[in-house]
C-alpha positions as a printed Julia matrix, in Angstrom:
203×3 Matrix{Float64}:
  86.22   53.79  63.9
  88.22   57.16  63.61
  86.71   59.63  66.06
  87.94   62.43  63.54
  84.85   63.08  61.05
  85.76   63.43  57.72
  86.66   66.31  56.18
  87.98   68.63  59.18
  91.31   70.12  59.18
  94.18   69.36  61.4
  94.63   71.66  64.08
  96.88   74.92  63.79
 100.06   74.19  65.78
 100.73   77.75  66.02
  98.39   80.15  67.63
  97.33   84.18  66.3
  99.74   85.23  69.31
 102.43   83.45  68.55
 102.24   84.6   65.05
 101.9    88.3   66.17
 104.62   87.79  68.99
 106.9    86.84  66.16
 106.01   89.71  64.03
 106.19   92.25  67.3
 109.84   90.65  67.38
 110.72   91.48  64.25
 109.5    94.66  64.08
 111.2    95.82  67.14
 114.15   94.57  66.06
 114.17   95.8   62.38
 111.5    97.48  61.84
 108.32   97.09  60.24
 109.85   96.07  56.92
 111.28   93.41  58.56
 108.33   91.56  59.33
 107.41   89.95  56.12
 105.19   86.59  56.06
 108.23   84.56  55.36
 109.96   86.04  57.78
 107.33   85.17  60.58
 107.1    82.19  59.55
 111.06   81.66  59.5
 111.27   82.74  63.2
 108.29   80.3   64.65
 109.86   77.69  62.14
 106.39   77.34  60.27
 105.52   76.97  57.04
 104.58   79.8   55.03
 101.47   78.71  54.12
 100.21   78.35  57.81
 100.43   82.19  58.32
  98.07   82.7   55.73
  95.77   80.06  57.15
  95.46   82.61  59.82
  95.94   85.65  58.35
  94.96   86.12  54.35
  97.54   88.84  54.44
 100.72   90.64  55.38
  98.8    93.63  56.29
  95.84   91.84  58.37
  98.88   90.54  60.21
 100.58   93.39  61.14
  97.03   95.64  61.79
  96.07   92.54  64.31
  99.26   93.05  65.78
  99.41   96.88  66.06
  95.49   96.22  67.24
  96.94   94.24  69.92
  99.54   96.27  71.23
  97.05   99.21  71.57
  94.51   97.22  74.2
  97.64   96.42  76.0
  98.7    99.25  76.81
  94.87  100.98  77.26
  94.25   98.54  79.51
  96.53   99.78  82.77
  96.32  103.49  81.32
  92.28  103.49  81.72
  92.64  101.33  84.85
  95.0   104.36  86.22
  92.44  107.04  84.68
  89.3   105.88  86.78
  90.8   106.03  90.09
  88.45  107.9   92.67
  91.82  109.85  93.5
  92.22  112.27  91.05
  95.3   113.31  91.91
  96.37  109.64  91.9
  94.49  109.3   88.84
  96.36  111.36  86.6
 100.15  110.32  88.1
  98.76  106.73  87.85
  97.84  107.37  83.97
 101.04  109.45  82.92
 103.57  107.33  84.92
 101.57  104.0   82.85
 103.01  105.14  79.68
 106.81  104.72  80.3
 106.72  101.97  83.15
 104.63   99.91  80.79
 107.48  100.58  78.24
 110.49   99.55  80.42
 108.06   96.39  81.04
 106.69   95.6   77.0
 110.02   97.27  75.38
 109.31   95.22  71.82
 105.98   96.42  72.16
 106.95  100.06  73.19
 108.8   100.69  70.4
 105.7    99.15  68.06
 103.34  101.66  69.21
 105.48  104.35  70.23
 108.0   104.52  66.96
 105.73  103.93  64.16
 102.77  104.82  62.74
  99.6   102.24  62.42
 100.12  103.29  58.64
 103.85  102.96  58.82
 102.74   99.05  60.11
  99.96   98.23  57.05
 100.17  100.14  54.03
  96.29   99.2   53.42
  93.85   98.41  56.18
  92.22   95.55  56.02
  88.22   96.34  55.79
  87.57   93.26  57.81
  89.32   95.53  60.97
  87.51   99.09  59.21
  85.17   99.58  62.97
  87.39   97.62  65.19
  90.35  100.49  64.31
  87.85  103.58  64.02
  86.81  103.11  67.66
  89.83  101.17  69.29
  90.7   104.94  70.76
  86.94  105.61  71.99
  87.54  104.21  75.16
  90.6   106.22  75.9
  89.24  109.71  74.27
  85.99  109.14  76.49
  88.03  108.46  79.62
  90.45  111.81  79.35
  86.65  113.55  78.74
  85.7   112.03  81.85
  88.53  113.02  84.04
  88.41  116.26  82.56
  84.6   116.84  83.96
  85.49  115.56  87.09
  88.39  117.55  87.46
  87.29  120.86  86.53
  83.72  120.32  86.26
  83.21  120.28  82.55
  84.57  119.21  79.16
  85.27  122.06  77.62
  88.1   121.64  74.64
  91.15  123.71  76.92
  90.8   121.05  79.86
  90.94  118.09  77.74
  93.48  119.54  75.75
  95.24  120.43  79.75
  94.66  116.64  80.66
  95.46  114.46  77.52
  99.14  116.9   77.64
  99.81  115.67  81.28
  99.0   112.4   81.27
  99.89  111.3   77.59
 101.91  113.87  75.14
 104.56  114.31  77.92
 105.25  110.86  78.93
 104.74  109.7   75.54
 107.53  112.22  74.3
 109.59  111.51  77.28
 109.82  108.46  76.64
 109.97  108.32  72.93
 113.12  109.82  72.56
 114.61  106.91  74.56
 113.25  104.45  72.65
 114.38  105.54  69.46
 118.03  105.6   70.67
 117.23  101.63  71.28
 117.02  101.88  75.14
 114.28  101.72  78.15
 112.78  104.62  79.52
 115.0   105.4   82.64
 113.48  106.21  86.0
 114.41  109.83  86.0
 111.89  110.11  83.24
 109.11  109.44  85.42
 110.47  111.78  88.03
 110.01  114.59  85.5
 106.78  113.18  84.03
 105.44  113.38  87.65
 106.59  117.17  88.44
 105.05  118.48  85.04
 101.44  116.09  85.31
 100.97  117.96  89.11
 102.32  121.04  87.5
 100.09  121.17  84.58
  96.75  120.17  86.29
  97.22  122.1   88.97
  97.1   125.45  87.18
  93.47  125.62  86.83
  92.75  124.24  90.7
């Protein structure tokens, strides 16, 4: 007798990551235009049919991936953030942004280059609380820092913090990116002089 009960499907042979890898692939590569369902499917030599088993559409796909990318990157930048240090802290944090880049460059240029709305033209609703709060964490931690910095949370010293240890890297290493290349090391040189520079102002 068949140890396979009637009437359940055959496993996936593709898994959700290897679906959004090939999507982050083609993305990076061509933008997110490029990453159409066929063409996913095309890359991981699938049929097209078996990306919709996983994802009833193009958009769910490419908001899962963009989803994705986003925890990725959080993760080391809040690891960075909560150091006792805070000096340490906030290099730790700021220097994150473009050494996770030289390290995740197809995913760099995901998050860094586009929009989430330049990714999925319509979010799905499924994702409507997941991508509300999926910056909570990171909002909450730059609060944090900012009280244990300077003693409170007023708007000027987040404003101070979130500057050192994200707009500058972020637009440091942006412009790199966009010309198709890794953030070079000189970058975090100068993202290192201006994160002291800035935070130390108020000391």
């Amino acid at each position: 007798m068949s140890p396979i009960i009637g009437g359940m499907g055959r496993p996936s042979k593709f898994t959700e990551d290897q679906f959004l890898d090939a999507a982050l692939r083609l993305v990076s590569a061509g933008g997110p235009d490029a990453a159409t369902v066929a063409a996913v499917a095309e890359a991981l030599g699938a049929p097209v049919g078996s990306v919709y088993h996983r994802f009833d559409s193009r958009d769910l796909l490419l908001a899962k991936l963009w989803l994705r990318t986003v925890r990725r990157f959080q993760s080391g930048f809040l690891q960075a953030l909560a150091s006792d240090d805070l000096d340490e802290a906030a290099l730790g944090a700021a220097l994150h942004v473009n050494t996770w880049a030289r390290g995740h460059l197809d995913e760099a240029r995901a998050l860094l280059l586009y929009r989430r709305e330049d990714l999925a033209a319509r979010w799905p609703a499924e994702l409507g609380d997941e991508v509300a709060t999926v910056n909570a964490a990171v909002f909450d931690a730059l609060r944090d820092y900012a009280s244990r910095r300077y003693g409170s949370v007023d708007p000027e010293h987040v404003q101070r913090v979130t500057f050192a240890v994200l707009d500058v890297p972020y637009a440091a290493g942006r412009r790199h990116l966009l010309a198709g290349d890794a953030p070079p090391a000189l970058v975090d040189d100068l993202v290192a002089v201006t994160c002291r520079c800035v935070l130390a102002d108020l000391d």
